[in-house]
C-alpha positions as CSV (number, residue, x, y, z in Angstrom):
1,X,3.7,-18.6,21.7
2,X,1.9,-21.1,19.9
3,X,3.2,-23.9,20.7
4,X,2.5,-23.1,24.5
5,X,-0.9,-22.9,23.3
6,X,-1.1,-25.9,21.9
7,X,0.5,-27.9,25.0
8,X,-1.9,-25.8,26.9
9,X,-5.0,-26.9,24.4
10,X,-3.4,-30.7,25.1
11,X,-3.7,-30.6,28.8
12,X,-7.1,-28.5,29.2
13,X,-8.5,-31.8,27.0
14,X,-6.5,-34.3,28.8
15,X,-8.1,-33.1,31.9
16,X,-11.6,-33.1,30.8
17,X,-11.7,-36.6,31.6
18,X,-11.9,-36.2,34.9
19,X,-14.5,-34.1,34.8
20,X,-18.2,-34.9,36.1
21,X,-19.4,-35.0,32.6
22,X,-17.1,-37.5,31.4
23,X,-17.5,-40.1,34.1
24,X,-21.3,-39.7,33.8
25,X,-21.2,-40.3,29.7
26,X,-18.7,-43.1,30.2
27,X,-21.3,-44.8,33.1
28,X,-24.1,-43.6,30.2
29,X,-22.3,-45.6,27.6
30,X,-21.5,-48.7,29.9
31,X,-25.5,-48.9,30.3
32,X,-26.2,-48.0,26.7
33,X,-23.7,-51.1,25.7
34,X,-24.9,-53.3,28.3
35,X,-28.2,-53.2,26.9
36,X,-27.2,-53.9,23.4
37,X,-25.2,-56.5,24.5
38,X,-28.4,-57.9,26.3
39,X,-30.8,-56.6,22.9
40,X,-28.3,-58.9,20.4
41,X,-28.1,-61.8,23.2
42,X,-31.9,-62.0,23.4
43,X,-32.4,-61.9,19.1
44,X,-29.3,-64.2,18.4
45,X,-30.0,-66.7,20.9
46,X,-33.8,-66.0,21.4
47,X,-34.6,-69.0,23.0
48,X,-32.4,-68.9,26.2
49,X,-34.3,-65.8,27.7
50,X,-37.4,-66.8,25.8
51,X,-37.8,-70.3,28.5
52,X,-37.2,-67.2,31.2
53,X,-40.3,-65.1,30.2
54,X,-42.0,-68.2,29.3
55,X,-42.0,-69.6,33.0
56,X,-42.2,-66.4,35.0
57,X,-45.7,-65.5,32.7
58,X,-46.9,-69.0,33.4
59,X,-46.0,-69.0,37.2
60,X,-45.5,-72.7,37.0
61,X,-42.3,-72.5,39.6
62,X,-43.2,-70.2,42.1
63,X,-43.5,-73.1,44.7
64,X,-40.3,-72.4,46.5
65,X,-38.3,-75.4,44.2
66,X,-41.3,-77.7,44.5
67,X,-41.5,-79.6,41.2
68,X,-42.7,-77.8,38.5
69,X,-47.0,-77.3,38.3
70,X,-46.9,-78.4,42.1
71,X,-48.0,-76.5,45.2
72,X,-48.6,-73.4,43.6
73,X,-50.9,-71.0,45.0
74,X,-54.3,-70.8,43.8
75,X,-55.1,-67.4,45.5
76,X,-52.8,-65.7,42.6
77,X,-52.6,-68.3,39.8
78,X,-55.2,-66.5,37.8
79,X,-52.7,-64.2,37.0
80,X,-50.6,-66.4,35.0
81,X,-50.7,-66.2,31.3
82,X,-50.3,-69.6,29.7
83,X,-51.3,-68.2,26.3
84,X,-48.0,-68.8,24.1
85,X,-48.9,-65.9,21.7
86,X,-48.8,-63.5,24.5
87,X,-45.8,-64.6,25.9
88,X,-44.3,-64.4,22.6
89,X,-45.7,-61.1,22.3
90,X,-44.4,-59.9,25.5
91,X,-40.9,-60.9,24.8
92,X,-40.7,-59.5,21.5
93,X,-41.9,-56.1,22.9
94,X,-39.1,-56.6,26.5
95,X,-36.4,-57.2,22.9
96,X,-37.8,-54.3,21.3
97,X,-37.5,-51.9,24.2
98,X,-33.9,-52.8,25.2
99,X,-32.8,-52.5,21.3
100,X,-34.6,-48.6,22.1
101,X,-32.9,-47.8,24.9
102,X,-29.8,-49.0,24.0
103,X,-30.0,-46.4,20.7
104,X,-31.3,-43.4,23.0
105,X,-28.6,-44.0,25.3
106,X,-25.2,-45.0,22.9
107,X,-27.1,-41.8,21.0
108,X,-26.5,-39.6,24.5
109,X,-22.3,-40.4,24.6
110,X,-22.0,-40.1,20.7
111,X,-23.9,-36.5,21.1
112,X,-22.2,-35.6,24.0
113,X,-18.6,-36.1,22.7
114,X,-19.7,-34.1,20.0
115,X,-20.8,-31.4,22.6
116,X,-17.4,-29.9,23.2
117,X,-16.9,-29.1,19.6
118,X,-19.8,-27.4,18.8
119,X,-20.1,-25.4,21.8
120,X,-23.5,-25.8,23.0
121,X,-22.9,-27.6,26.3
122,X,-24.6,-31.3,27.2
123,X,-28.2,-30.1,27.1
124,X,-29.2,-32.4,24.5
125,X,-27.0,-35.3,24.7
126,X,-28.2,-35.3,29.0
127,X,-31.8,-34.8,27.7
128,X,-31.6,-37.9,25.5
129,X,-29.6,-40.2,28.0
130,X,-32.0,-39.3,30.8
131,X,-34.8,-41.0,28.6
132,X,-32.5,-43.8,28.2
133,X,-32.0,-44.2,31.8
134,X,-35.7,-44.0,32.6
135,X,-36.8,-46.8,30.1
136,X,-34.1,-48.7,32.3
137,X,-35.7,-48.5,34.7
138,X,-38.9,-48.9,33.7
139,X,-37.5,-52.4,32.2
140,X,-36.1,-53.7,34.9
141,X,-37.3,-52.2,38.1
142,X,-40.7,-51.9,36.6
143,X,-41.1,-55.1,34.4
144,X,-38.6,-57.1,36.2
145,X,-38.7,-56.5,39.8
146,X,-42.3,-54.9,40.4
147,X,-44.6,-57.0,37.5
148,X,-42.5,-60.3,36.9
149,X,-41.1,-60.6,40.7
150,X,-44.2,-59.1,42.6
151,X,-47.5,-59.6,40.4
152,X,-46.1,-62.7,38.5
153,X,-44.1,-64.1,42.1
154,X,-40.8,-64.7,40.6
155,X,-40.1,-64.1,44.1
156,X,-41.3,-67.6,44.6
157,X,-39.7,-69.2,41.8
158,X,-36.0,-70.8,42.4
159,X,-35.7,-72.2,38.9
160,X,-36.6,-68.9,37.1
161,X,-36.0,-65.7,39.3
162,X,-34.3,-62.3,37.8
163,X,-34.8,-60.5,40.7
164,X,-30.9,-60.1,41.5
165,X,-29.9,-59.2,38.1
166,X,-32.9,-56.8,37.6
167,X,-32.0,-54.9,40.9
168,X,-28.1,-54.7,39.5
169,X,-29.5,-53.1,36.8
170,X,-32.0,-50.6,37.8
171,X,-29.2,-49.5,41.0
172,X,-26.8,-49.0,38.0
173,X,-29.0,-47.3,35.9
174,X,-30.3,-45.3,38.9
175,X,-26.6,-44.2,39.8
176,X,-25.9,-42.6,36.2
177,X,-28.8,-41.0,36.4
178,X,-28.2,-39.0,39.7
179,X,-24.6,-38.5,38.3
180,X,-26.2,-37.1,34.9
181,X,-28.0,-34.4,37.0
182,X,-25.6,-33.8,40.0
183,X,-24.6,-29.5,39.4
184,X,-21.4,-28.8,37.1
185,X,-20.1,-25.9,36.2
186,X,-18.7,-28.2,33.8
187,X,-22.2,-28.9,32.1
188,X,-22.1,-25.7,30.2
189,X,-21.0,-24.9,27.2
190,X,-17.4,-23.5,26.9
191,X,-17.0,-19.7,27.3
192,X,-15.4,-18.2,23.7
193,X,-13.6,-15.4,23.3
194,X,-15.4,-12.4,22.2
């Protein structure tokens, strides 16, 4: 008898995987790594995206691929900030944000694995990633796509535009985040025995 109940135990976890709360943790964690990966990038080789946030802040290449400082627009080049303080400032803080929402979210799986065991369902750990997912998007749909591609015109800019990789992100981020709140009967916490 108990060793039925142990192959029984075996399969039951074996097919939580397929379950909606698994694929959602394990898109949760890909996001959550993904932005470490991009955090550690940006602070071990801090001058490669630095020259990014440097030239969209200026605007000196939103000409279409004119040479640099040429036929820009001076209708919106007051917007620019040439000020290398606040530039600096501004990265530090983009750095500062992703290194955030990479710990909410890698946070979310390591609570949610946890959720099984103590029986209290994936309130907390969904809680947690949802934050996570909505500072992604604020990053890069809001800082990327709508203040650095509209307000800044990396739109215009051929030499320095993120507006591809920023839309990747936000769609992937936005993804998980309907799949984190899509219904479950799996979301609850397991039913004991009483």
């Amino acid at each position: 008898m108990a060793r039925n109940r142990t192959r029984h135990d075996a399969a039951a976890g074996w097919t939580r995987l397929g379950t909606l709360p698994a694929a959602a943790f394990t898109l949760v964690a890909l996001n959550g790594l993904y932005l470490a990966l991009v955090a550690f990038g940006n602070i071990t080789d801090f001058d490669t995206n630095w020259a990014f946030v440097q030239h969209v802040l200026a605007m000196g290449t939103t000409n279409f691929g004119a040479p640099e400082g040429t036929n820009l627009d001076p209708d919106v080049m007051w917007r620019a900030i040439g000020n290398e303080t606040i530039q600096r400032s501004v990265y530090l803080a983009i750095i500062a944000w992703e290194a955030v929402t990479a710990a909410l979210l890698l946070t979310a799986v390591v609570i949610a694995i946890g959720a099984r065991r103590r029986n209290d369902g994936y309130r907390k750990a969904r809680s947690l990633a949802t934050i996570g997912l909505v500072m992604l998007v604020l990053l890069f749909f809001g800082g990327f796509i709508v203040i650095g591609g509209e307000w800044f015109q990396m739109w215009k800019s051929s030499a320095w535009n993120g507006l591809d990789p920023a839309f990747r992100n936000s769609v992937l981020a936005l993804v998980t985040l309907v799949l984190l709140h899509l219904p479950s009967p799996h979301w609850a916490p397991p039913q004991t025995d009483a």
